[in-house]
C-alpha positions as YAML, in Angstrom:
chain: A
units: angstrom
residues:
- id: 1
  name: UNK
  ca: [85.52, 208.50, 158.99]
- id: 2
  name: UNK
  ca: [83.14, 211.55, 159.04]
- id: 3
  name: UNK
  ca: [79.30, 211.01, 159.93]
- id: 4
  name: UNK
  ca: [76.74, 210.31, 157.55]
- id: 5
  name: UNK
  ca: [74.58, 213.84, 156.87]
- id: 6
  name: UNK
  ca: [71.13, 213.63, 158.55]
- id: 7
  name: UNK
  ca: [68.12, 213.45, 157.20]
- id: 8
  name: UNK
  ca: [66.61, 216.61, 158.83]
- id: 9
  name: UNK
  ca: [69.49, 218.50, 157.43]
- id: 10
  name: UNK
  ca: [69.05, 217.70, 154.30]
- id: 11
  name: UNK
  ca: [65.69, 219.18, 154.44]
- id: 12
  name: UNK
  ca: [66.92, 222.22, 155.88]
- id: 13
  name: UNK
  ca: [69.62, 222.21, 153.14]
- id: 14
  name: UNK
  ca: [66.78, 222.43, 149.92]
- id: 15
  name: UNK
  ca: [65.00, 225.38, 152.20]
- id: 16
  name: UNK
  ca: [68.24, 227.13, 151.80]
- id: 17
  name: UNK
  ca: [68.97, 226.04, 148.65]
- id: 18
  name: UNK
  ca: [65.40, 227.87, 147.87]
- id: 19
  name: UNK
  ca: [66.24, 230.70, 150.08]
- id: 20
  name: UNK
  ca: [69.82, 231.01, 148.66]
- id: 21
  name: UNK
  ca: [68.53, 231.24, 145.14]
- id: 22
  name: UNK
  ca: [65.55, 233.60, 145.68]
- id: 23
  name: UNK
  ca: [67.98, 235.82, 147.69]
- id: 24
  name: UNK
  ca: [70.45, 235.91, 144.55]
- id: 25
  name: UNK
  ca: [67.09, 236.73, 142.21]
- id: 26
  name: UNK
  ca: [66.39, 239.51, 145.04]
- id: 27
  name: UNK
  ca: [69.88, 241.05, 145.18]
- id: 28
  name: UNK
  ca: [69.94, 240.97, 140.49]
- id: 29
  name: UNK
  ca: [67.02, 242.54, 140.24]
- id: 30
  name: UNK
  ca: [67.37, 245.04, 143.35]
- id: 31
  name: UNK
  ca: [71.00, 245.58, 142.64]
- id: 32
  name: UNK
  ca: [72.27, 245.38, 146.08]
- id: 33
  name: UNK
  ca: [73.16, 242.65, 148.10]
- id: 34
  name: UNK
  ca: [72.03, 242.76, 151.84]
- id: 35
  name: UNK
  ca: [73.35, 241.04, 154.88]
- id: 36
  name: UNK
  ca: [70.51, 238.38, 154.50]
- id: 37
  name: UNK
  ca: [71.54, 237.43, 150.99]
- id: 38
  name: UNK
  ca: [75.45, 237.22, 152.12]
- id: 39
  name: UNK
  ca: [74.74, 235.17, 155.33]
- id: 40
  name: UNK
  ca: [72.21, 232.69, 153.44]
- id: 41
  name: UNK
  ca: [74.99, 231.72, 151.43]
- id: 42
  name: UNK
  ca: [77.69, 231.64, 153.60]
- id: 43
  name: UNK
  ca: [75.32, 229.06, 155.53]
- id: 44
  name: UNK
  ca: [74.29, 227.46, 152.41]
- id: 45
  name: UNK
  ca: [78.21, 226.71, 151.85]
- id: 46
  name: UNK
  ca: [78.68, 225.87, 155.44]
- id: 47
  name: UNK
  ca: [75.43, 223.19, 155.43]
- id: 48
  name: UNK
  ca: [77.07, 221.28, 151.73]
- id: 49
  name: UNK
  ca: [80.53, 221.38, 152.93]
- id: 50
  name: UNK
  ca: [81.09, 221.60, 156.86]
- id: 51
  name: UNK
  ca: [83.69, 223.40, 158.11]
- id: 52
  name: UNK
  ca: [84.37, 224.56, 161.44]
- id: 53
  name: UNK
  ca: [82.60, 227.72, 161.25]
- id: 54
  name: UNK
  ca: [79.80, 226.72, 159.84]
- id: 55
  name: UNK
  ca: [77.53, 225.83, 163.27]
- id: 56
  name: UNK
  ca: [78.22, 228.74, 164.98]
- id: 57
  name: UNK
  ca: [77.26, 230.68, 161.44]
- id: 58
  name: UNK
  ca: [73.75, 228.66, 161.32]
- id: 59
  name: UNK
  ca: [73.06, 229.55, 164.80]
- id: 60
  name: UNK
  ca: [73.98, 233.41, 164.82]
- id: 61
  name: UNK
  ca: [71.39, 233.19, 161.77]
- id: 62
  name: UNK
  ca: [69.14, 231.91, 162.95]
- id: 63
  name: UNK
  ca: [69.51, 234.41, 165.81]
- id: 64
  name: UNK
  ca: [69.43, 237.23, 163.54]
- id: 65
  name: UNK
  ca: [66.72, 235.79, 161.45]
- id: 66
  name: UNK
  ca: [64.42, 235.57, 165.07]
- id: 67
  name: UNK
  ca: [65.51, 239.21, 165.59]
- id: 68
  name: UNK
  ca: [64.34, 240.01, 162.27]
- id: 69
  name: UNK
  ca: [61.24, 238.86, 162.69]
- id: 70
  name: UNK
  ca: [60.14, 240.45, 166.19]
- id: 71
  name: UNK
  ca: [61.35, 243.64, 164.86]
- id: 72
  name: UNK
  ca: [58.91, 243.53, 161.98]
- id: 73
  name: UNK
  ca: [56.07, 241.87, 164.10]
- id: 74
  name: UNK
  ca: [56.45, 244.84, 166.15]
- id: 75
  name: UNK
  ca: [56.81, 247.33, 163.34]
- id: 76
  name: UNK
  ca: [53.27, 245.42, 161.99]
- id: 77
  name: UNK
  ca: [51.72, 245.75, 165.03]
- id: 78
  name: UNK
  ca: [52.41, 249.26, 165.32]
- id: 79
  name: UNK
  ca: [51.07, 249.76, 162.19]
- id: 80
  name: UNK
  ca: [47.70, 248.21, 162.48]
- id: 81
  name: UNK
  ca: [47.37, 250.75, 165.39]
- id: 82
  name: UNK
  ca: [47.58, 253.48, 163.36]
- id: 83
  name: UNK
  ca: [46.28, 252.73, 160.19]
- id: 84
  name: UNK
  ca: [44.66, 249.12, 160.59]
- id: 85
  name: UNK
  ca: [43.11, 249.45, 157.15]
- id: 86
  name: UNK
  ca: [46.03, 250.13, 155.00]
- id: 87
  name: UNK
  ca: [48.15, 247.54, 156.48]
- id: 88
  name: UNK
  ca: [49.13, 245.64, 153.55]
- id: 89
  name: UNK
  ca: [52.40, 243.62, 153.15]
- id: 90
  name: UNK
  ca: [53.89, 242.20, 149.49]
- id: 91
  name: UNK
  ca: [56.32, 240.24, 147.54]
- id: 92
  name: UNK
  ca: [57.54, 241.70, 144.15]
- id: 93
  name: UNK
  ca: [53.51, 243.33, 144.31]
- id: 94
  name: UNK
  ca: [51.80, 240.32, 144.92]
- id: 95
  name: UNK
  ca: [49.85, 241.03, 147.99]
- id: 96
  name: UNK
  ca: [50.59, 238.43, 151.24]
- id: 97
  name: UNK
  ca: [47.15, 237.48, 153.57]
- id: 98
  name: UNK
  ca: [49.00, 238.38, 156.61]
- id: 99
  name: UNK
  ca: [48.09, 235.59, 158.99]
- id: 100
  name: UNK
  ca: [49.76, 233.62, 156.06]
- id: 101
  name: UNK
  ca: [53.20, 235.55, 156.04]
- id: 102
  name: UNK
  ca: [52.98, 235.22, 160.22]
- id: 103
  name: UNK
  ca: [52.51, 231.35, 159.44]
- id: 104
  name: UNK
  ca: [55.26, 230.88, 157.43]
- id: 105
  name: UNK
  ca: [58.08, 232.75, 158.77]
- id: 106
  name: UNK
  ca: [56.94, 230.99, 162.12]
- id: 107
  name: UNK
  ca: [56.79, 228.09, 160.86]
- id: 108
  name: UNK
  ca: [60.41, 228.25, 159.34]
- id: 109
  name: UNK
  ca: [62.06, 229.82, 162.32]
- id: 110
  name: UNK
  ca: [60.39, 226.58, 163.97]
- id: 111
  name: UNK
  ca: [62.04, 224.30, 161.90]
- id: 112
  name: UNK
  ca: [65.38, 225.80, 161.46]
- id: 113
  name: UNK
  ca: [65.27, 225.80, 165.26]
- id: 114
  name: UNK
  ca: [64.20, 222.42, 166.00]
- id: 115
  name: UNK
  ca: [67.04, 221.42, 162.78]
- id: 116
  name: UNK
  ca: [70.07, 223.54, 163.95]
- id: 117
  name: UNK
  ca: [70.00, 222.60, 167.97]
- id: 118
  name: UNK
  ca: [69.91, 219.14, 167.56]
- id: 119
  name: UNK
  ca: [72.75, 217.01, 168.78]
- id: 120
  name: UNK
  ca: [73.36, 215.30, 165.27]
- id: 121
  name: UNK
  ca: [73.14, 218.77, 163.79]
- id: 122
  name: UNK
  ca: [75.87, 219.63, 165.89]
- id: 123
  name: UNK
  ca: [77.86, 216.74, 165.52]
- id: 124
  name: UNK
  ca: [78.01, 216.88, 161.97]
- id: 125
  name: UNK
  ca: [78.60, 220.43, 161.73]
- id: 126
  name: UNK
  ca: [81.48, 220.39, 164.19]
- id: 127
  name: UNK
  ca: [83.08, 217.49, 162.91]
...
């Protein structure tokens, strides 16, 4: 008998559900995929349908994800040295307040931390 999905995975399931989907819109209208829109959908499948890849795949993402973001904190910061007034960051050229885009991608590395080493996380996944 296989363990009941938990509740806090489920949430992180409809953020990648939401990431999934806006990376597929991203790769169309780009046309090129990227490692990020591959991996968010191998994870996606691994999250609906566990297999016994799919922790070690949520945590190397996450990993890679954290990377990710340091790299373009420092690339940010960087920038604001040189050029503090033309430091402007956007999404499909609708511009992003940058303490909000700091916020948020904090805030979900948080979560998909706090979500992916948890012990029913693991359980479920390795199962």
């Amino acid at each position: 008998m296989t363990n009941p999905r938990p509740l806090s995975l489920n949430i992180l399931i409809i953020f990648y559900i939401l990431a999934t989907t806006l990376a597929i819109w991203r790769a169309i209208s780009v046309q090129t995929l990227d490692i990020f829109s591959i991996a968010s959908i191998l994870v996606l499948i691994g999250l609906l349908k566990p297999m016994s890849w799919s922790y070690l795949v949520l945590k190397v993402y996450v990993i890679l994800q954290t990377l990710v973001v340091v790299a373009y904190g420092i690339v940010a910061i960087i920038a604001w040295q040189v050029t503090p007034d033309k430091l402007t960051d956007s999404l499909n050229a609708l511009p992003i307040s940058a303490s909000l885009g700091v916020t948020l991608l904090i805030s979900w590395l948080i979560l998909q931390y706090v979500i992916t080493f948890k012990s029913s996380t693991k359980s479920y996944l390795s199962q």
